[in-house]
N, C-alpha and C positions, 0 to 999 in steps of 0.2 A: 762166169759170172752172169746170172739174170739178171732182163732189162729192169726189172724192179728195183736190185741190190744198187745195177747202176744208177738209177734214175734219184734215189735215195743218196749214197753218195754224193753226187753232183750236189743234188740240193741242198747238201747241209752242207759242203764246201761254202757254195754262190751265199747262204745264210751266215756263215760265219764271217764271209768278207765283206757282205752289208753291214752286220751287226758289230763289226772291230771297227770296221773304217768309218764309222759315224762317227763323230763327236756328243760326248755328253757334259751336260749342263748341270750342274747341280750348282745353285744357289741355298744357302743356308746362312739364316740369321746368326745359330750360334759360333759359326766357323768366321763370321765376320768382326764377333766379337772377340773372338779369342785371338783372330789375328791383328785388330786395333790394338788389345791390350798385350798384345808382343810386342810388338812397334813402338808402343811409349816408353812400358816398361819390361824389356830382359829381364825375366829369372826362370829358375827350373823349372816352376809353378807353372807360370806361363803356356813355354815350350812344352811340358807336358801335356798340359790342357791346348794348344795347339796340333802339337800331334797326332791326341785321341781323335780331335774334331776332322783332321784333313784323313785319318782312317776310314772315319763314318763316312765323309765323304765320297771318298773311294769307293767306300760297300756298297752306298745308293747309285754309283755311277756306275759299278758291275752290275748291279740286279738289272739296270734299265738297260742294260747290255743284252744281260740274257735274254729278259722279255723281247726285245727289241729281235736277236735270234730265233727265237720262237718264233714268234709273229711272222718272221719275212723267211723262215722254211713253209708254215703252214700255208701261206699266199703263194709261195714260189709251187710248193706242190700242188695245190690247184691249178695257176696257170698249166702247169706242165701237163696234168689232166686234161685240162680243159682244151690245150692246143693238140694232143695225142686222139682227143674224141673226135674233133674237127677234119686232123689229117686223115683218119682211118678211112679206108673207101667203106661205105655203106653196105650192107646185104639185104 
């Protein structure tokens, strides 16, 4: 295995365990409304329309996952550059 294959592994290991183990946030108005209107009134309508909303939810809090991966392999392989430039001895 070349140090590149390795170095690429690694990094999107270290990227995947930043990018899971973060917590994400999604705030959405219409998931608030649709979970008010669970709470007062039960019906299938409802919970349907609840459902859909806590899915979408879901999708926005993957995508910001991935980006969120992205971002912290493309930063992680820089530093890793950047401290492999530093350690080389000089010529």
């Amino acid at each position: 295995m070349t140090p590149l294959i390795r170095q690429l592994i690694v990094t999107a290991i270290l990227a995947l365990i930043v990018g899971l183990c973060t917590p994400a946030f999604v705030h959405r108005r219409d998931f608030d409304v649709a979970l008010t209107r669970m709470t007062n009134k039960q019906s299938n309508e409802n919970a349907s329309v609840l459902k859909a909303e806590t899915r979408t939810s879901n999708w926005i809090a993957l995508e910001g996952k991935l980006v969120l991966c992205g971002t912290a392999f493309v930063l992680l392989k820089r530093v890793w550059e950047g401290a492999r430039h530093l350690t080389l001895p000089r010529k």
